[in-house]
N, C-alpha and C positions, 0 to 999 in steps of 0.2 A: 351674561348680565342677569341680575335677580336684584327682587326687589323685595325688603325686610321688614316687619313691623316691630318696632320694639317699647319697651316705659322707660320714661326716661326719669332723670333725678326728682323728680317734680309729682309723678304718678302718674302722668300723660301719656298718652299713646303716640309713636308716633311713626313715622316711614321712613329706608333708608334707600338708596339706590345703591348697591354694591357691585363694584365694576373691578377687572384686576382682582388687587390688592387695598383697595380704596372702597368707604364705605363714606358716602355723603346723606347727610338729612337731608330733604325735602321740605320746602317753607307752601307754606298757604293749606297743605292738606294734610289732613292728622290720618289717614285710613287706606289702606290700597284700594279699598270701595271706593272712597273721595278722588281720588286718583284717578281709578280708571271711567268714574262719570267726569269728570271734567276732558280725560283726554275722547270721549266722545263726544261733548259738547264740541271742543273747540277741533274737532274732525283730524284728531293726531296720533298717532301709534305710542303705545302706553311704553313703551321707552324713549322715546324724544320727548312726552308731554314730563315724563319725571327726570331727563338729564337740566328740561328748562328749569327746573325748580329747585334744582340739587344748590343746598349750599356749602354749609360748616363739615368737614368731615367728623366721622364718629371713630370709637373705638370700639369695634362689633366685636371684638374677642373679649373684654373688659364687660360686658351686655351680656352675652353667652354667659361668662362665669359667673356674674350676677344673678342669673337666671331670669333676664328683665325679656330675651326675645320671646314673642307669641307667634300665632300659626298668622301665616301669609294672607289671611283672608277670614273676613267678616262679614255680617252684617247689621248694620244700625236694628234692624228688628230682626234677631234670630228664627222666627218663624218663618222670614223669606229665604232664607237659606236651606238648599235644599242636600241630602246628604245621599248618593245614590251610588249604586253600580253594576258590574258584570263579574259573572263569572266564567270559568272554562275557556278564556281568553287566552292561556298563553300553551307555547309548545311545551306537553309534558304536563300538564294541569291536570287532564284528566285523571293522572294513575292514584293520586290521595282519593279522590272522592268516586273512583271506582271503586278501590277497597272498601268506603264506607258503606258502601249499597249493595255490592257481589251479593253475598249471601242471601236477601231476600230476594232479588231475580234469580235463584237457584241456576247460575251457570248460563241463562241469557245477557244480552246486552243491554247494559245499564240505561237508562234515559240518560245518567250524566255523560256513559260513553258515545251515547248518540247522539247529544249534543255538541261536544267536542269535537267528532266527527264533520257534523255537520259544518261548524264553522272551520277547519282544516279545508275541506272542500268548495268550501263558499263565503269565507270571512271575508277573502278578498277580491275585489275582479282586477279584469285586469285594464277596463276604462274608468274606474275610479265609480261606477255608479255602484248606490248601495246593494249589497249582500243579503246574505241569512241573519238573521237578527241573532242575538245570544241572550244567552242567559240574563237578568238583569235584577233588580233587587231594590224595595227601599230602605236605606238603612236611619234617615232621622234627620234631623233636622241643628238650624245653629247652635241651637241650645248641646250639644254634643258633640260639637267640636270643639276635639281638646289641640294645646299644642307642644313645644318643646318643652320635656320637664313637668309636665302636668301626670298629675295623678290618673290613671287610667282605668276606671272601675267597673268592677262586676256586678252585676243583677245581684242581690241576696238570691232570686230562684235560678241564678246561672249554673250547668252542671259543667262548665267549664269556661275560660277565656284563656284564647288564645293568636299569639298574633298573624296577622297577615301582611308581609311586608308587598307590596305596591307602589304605584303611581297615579297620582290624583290628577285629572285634569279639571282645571279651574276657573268657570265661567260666572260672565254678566250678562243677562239682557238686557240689552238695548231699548231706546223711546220705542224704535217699530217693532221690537218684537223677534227681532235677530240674535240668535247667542251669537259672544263675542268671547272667543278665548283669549286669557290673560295671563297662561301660562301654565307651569306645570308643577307641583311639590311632590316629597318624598313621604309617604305616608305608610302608617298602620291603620289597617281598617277594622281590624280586632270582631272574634265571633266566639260562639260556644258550639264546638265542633263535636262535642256528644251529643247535645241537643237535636242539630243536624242530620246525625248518625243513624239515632233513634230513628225518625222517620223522612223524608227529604222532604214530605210536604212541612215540616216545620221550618224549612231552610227559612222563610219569614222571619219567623221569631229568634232564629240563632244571630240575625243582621241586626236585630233592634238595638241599638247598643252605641256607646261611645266610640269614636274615632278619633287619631292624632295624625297631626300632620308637622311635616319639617317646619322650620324657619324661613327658609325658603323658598323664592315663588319664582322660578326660574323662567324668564321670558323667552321666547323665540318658539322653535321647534325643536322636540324632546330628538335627542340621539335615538340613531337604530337600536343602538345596544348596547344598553344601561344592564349594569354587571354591580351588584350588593353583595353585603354578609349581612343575617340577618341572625342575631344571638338573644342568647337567657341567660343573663347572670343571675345567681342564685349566692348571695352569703359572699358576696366579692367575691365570686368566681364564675367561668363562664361551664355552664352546665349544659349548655346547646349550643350549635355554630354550623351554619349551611351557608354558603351561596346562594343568591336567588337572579333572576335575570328578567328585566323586561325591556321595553321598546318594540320598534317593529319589527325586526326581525328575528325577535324570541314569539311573536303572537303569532297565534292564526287569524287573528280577525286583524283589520290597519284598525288607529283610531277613529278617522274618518266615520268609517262603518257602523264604531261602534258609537259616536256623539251622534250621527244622524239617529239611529234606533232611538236615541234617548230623546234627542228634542222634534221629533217628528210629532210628538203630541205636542198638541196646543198649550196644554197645563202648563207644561214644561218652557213655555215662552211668550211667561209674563216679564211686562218690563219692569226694571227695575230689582230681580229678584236675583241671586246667586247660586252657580249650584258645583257641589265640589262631587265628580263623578270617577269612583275608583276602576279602575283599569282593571283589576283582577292579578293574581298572582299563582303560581306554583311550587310554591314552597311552602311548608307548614311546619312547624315544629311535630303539629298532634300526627301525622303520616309515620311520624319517626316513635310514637309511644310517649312522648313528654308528657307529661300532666303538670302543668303551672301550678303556679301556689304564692298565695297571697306575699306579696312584699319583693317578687320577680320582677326583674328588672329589664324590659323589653329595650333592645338596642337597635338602629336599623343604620345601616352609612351605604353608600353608594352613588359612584362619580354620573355625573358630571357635580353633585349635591353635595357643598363643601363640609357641611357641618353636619353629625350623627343627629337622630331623633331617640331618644330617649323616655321611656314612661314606665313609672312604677304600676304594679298591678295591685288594683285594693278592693276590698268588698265592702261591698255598698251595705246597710244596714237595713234589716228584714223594714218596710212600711205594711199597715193597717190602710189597707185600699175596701172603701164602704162605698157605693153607688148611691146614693139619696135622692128620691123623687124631690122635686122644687115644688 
């Protein structure tokens, strides 16, 4: 079951509940935000609160080709929307971004190998109480969340963009103060992985940046093992093509482990706020020597997530940044 946000003929927003082969709207609520504050008010799991409300069915393939679907999640003020994540989460993560570091540890062991380590060894226990913390990142906020079909843009000062095919997990706070998972999308988290390269204390600045996510918003509990391809068409063709693998049983850390890390600060659970927090990935194109280039056409598909993510890559136009005393 997942649940869709799409415009409809009108230019309004709206939600569909897609179940099967059946996609139904949603009456009284225009938002999955709207959605899922009502099924906490009325103390009901965000799949019964939206099969009560499902009516007229849609035609989600007809949406898609239009290019009317948007990403699974919003919020009314994109500044509560928070855009975060982990890295060196998944089995085999490590070996791209030991490459990128080997040579200045002259033949010691990476911080990045040591962290990866560390969560292989302790991501998980085995009574569920939380682990070793990982890696983790902020990467921006609503206003940079892209979704299916959207332009997907680079810094004028980016020394590269590239993508990071993942899994997003997708939360609300609640009135008390609780994150409440809502589900799960198929996402690029997208970096500039020379940036990175250059020095690991910049990893900051290679995360600042736009993200897209699927269509999407897959409720329930993610599969153990969620099996992608994750390509660059370049000129109608495909000019890169890897498998990539997440769930639990491709990670060293559970999820568990790693949402507690994140909402264990207070910040992190305000109510009423959203936070889309990437899982982390082990595939890369730039591991492989790719260099993107403007007008590449980032592709991501992977089951259980019916529908591919798609986003063109484009550069952003040099700005005139002046600081002014008031």
């Amino acid at each position: 079951m997942r649940l869709v946000q799409f415009i409809d003929g009108d230019g309004r927003r709206k939600v569909a509940l897609w179940e099967g082969q059946e996609a139904r709207q949603l009456e009284l609520v225009d938002s999955v935000y709207a959605l899922a504050r009502r099924a906490i008010q009325e103390q009901a799991g965000l799949a019964d609160c939206a099969r009560g409300l499902a009516g007229a069915t849609i035609n989600l393939a007809a949406l898609d080709a239009a290019g009317r679907l948007r990403a699974p999640i919003d919020h009314p003020d994109p500044a509560h929307c928070w855009l975060t994540g982990t890295g060196l989460t998944h089995l085999g993560s490590a070996e791209g971004r030991d490459k990128m570091h080997k040579a200045a540890a002259q033949g010691a062991a990476t911080d990045s190998m040591r962290m990866f380590l560390m969560g292989v060894e302790g991501g998980r226990t085995a009574d569920g109480s939380p682990g070793v913390q990982p890696e983790w990142f902020y990467k921006g906020n609503g206003a940079t969340l892209l979704g299916p079909g959207d332009d997907l843009p680079s810094p004028d000062f980016a020394l590269d963009g590239g993508e990071e095919p993942e899994i997003a997990g997708i939360y609300l706070i609640d009135d008390d103060g609780e994150p409440r998972r809502l589900g799960f999308a198929l996402a690029n988290e997208f970096s500039d992985h020379v940036t990175e390269r250059g020095n690991y204390l910049w990893l900051a600045h290679s995360k600042l940046r736009h993200a897209a996510l699927g269509a999407e918003l897959l409720l329930g509990e993610l599969p153990q093992d969620v099996r992608g391809v994750s390509r660059i068409i370049r000129d109608g063709d495909v000019l890169w093509e890897k498998p990539f693998l997440s769930g639990e049983a491709n990670m060293s850390h559970s999820i568990a482990n790693l949402e507690h890390h994140h909402f264990k600060y207070p910040l992190f659970r305000q109510p009423g706020d959203v936070h889309v927090h990437f899982f982390g990935t082990a595939t890369l194109s730039f591991a492989d020597q790719v260099a993107t280039r403007e007008n590449d056409i980032f592709e991501l598909t992977a089951a259980p997530f019916a529908l591919p993510l798609r986003n063109r890559l484009i550069r952003m136009a040099p700005e005139r940044l002046k600081v002014r005393p008031l």
